[in-house]
N, C-alpha and C positions, 0 to 999 in steps of 0.2 A: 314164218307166216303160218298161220291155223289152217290147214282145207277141209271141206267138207267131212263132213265124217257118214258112216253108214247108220250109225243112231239117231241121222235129224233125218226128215221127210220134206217136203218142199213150204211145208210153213215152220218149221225149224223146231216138232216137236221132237220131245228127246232132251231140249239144250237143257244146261244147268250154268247160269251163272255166278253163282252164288263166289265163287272161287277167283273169277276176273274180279267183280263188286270188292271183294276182300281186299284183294290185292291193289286193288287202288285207292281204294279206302287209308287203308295200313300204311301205304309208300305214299301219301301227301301227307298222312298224320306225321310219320316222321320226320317232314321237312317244317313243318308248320304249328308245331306243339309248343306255347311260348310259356309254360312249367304251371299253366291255370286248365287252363283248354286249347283254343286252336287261335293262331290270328292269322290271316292271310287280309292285308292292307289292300284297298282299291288301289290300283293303277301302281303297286308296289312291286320290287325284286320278286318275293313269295309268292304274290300273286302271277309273273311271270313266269317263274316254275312250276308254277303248276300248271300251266296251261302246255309247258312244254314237257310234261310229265304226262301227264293225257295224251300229247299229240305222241308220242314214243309209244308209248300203248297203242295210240291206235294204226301206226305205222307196224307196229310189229303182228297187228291182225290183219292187215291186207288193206285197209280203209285207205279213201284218199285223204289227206289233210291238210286243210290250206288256215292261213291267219287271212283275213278282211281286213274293209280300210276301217274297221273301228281297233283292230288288233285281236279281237277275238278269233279262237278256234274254231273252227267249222270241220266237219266230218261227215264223208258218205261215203257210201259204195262208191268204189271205182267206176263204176258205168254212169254214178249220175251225178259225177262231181261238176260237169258242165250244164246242170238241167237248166234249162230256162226259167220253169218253175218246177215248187218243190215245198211239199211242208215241214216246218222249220221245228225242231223239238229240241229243250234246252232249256239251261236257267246258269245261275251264274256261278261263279268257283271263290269270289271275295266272301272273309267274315266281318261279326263285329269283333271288334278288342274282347280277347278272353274266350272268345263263342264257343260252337262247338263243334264237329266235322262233318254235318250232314246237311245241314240249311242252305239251300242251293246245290255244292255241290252231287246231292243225291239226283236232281235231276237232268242232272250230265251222264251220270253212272249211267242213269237208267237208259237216257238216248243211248249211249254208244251200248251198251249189251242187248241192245234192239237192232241196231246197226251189225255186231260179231252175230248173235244168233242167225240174221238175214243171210250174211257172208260165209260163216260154217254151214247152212244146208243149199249154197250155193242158188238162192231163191231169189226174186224181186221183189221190190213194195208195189203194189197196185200203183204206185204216184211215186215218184224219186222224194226220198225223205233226207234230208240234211239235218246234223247234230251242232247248237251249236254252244260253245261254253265261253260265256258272258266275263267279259270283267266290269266290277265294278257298280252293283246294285247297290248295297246297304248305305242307308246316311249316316252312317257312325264316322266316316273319315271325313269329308267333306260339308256335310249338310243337304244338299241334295241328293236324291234316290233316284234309282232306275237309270245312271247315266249313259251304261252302254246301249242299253234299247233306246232311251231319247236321242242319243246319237246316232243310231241305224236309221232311226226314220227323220231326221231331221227335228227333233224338237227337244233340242235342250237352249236354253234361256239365257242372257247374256249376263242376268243376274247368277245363275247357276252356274257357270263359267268362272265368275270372279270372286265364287266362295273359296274360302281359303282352307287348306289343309288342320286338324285336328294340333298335328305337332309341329309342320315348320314353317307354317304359316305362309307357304307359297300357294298360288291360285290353282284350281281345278283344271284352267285349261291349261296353264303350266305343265302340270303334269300329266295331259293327255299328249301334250305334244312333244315333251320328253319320252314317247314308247313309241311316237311314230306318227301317229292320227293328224290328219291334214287341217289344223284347225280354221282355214278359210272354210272350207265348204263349212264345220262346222258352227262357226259364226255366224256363217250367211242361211243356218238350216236348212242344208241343198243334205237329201237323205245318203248314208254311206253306203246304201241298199235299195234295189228296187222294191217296194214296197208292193207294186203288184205282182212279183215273183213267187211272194211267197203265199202258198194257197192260202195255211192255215199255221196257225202258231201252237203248240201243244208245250204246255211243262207241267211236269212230276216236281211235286214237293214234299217236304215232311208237314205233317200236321203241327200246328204250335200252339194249340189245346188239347184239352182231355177227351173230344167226344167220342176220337176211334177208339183208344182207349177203354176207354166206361164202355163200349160197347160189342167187344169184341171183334172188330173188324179190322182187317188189313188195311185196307181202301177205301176211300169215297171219290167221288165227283164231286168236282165242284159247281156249284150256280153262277158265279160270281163275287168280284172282289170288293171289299169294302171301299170307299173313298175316303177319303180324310182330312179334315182341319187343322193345322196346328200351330199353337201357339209356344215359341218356344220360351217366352219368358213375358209372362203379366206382372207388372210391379205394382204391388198397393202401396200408398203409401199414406202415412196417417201422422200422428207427432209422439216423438217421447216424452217419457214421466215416469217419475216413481213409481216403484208396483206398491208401496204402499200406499201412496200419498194422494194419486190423484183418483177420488170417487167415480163408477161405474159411466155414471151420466154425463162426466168431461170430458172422458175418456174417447181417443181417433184412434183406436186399437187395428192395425192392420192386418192381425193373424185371425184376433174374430170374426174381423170383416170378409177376409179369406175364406173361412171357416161356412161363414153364412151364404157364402156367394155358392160354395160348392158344396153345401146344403141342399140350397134353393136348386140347382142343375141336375142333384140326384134325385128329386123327389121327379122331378119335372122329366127324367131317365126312367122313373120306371112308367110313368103315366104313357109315354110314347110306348113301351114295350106292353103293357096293357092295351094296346090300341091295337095291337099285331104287327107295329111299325118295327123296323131292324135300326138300333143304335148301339153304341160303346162311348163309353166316354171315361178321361184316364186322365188323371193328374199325377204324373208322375217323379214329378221334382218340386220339391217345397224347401225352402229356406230363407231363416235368417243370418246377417253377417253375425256371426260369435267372434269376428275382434271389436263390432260398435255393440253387441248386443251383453246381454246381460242375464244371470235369473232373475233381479230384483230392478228390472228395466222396462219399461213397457217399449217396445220398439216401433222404429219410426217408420222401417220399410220390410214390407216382405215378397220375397220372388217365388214365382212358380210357375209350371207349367200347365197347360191346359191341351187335350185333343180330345175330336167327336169323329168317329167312326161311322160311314151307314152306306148300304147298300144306293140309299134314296137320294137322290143330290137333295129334293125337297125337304128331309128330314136334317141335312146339314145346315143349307140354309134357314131352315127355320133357328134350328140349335144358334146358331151364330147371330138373332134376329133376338132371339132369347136370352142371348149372355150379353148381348151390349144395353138388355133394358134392366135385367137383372143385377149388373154394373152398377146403373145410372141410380138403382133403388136402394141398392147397399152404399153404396157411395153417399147418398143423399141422408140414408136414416144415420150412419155412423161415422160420419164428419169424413171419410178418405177418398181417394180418387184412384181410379185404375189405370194402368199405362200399358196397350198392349201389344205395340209395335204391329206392321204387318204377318199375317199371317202365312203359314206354308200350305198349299190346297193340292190336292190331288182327287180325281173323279173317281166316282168309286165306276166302275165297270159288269157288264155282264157279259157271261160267257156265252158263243157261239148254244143257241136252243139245239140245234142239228147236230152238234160234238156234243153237247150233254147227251144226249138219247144214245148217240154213237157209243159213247165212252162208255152206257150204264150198260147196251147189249153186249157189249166188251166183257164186263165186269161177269157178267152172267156166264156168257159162252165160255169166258176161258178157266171157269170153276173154282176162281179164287176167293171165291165168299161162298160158298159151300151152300148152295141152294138159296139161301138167303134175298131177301129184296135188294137191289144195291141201295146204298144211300147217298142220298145228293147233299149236299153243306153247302154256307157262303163261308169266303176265306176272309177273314178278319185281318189278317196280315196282307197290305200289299207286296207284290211282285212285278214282277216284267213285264207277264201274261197283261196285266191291266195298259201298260202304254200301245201294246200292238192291237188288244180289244179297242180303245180309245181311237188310235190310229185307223179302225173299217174293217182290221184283218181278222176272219172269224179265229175264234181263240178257246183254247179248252183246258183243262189242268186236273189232275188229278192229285190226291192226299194222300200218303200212306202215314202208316201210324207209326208212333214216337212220344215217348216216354219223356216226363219232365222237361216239357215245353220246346223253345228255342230258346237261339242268342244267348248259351252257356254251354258252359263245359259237361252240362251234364243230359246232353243229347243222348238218348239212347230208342235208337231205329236199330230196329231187328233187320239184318242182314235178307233174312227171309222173307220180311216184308218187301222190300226194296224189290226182288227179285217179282214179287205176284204183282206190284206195283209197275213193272217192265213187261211182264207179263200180260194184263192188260192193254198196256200200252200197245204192242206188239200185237197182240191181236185186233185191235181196234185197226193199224194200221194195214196189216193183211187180211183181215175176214169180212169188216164193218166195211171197210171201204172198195172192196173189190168187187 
């Protein structure tokens, strides 16, 4: 076990994490490197190890550590493994297929080096802080998202429940209840958590854009997360013909018709961003079948995906008021029809106003942006942060910077960031709130 040492002071200046960060870093990469990047499956073996990789870490720092009834790790000081209440700082430890080592995982690091720092200068948080390390956020294995937060507060779906695994095609709660999880309450959405226990909710992310980047900065705060629409699969569909044979004007082409629909959405994208309004919108999967299709074919059907992103629930539903007229119009001029199944919704959320301000004197006082203004962002990518905001519980989150986006192998978060990003953290936790 770590004790105190003579180089920390009662808010634990002196620490250097840099070195724990690494070494957990390093020892999950080697269990979870699948010869691309990184995979660690929701509610999977790897994802079990690593939670039991952490908790061995944090045992061997003095920390207490207990697993929950969702099966997640939790971690505090020994003195406040019992708090009543307590703010809750954390994100999750699952990737996607191929990812990369930092996306979530980073803000576990950073809780628990918040947590050793506290423990090595033998200090208290103003408020008992618990760490805790998520399984099971990303929709890459199941199709829904944020399932171990929906599950702490009671609100995951019956339909979310009965999505089926990526590869073997057994149910989500199947597999929640093969690792332990009582899946009565969770059916009956009775929370695995007191939800007014926890004061406030806090998770550290990597950023999965260029802005820290382009602008030199370690950190930001975040404002709030996007919400989202998505469409995993619109079928147009139109008739086949010859591509030489049948003239312009016969023609039920359903790739032009695609073409025009999300034409017509991007123009209609930037007019909203003109206006000062916050959207994204991303069609990310297009295809035709190449065993019906042909180069000299005009095809019959074509699939893709469709999502809208915005801070504004208003600006979502409009968006979505906008593509079922925009539909009816393409549809109407170029003979095909659109088929768009229901859609997947998530609220976009705002962050705690009172932990923003927190977080940006944080940013200042603990000198990790070098006199600089802090900057505030909205996070385009949802997170966890947004079901415990959504659920009433103030909530905050911070960004460090990262290189070559997310959800690939070619994550690269400076170690050093990470640490100014805990850093903050830490002082938000000790100076801002005491």
């Amino acid at each position: 076990m770590t004790t105190p040492t003579d180089r920390l002071d009662a808010n634990g200046a002196g620490f250097d994490g840099t070195s724990d960060a690494a070494r957990l870093f390093d020892g999950i990469a080697a269990f979870s490197g699948d010869g691309e990047g990184f995979s660690r499956p929701a509610l999977s073996p790897v994802e079990t190890r690593t939670l039991d990789f952490l908790a061995a870490f944090g045992r061997d720092q003095g920390l207490a550590v207990r697993f929950d009834a969702g099966q997640n790790a939790v971690f505090s000081l020994p003195e406040d493994a019992d708090a009543e209440r307590y703010i809750l700082v954390g994100s999750h430890v699952d990737t996607v297929p191929n990812g990369g080592n930092f996306d979530g995982l980073a803000g576990v690091v950073a809780g628990l080096l918040c947590l050793v720092r506290a423990r090595q200068a033998g200090s208290r948080f103003s408020q008992p802080v618990k760490v805790i390390a998520m399984r099971a956020e990303e929709s890459a294995w199941f199709g829904p998202c944020y399932i171990a937060s929906k599950a702490l507060l009671g609100r995951l779906e019956e339909d979310e429940l009965n999505a089926v695994h990526k590869s073997d095609g057994r149910t989500l709660g199947a597999h929640m209840a093969d690792i332990g999880i009582n899946m009565n309450r969770v059916r009956e959405q009775v929370p695995l958590v007191d939800p007014d226990a926890i004061i406030a909710y806090l998770e550290l992310h990597i950023e999965q854009g260029p802005l820290l980047v382009e602008m030199d900065l370690p950190a930001a705060v975040v404002s709030g997360l996007r919400g989202n629409v998505r469409y995993k699969q619109i079928r147009c569909v139109g008739e086949a013909g010859h591509s030489g044979a049948v003239p312009r004007a016969y023609r039920k082409d359903p790739v032009l018709a695609m073409a025009d629909l999300l034409s017509r959405l991007d123009e209609s994208w930037l007019t909203v961003l003109q206006k000062g309004e916050d959207l994204v919108l991303t069609s990310g999967i297009v295809a035709t079948d190449p065993a019906r299709h042909a180069l000299s074919r005009i095809p019959d059907i074509v699939d893709f995906s469709l999502e809208f992103r915005s801070q504004s629930d208003q600006a979502i539903t409009e968006m979505r008021g906008l593509l079922n007229r925009e539909m009816a119009t393409v549809g109407r001029e170029r003979g095909v029809r659109f088929e768009t199944g229901a859609p997947i919704c998530t609220a976009p959320a705002l962050c705690d106003t009172g932990i923003v301000d927190g977080l940006q004197a944080a940013m200042t006082l603990s000198g990790q942006i070098s006199g600089r203004d802090p900057f505030v962002m909205p996070s385009g990518a949802g997170h966890d942060a947004a079901v415990f905001a959504n659920a009433g519980i103030p909530t905050g989150m911070l960004f460090v910077r990262n290189r070559n986006g997310s959800h690939n192998p070619d994550e690269a978060m400076e170690i050093d960031d990470l640490v100014a990003g805990a850093d903050i953290l830490f002082t938000y936790l000790t100076r801002i709130l005491s």
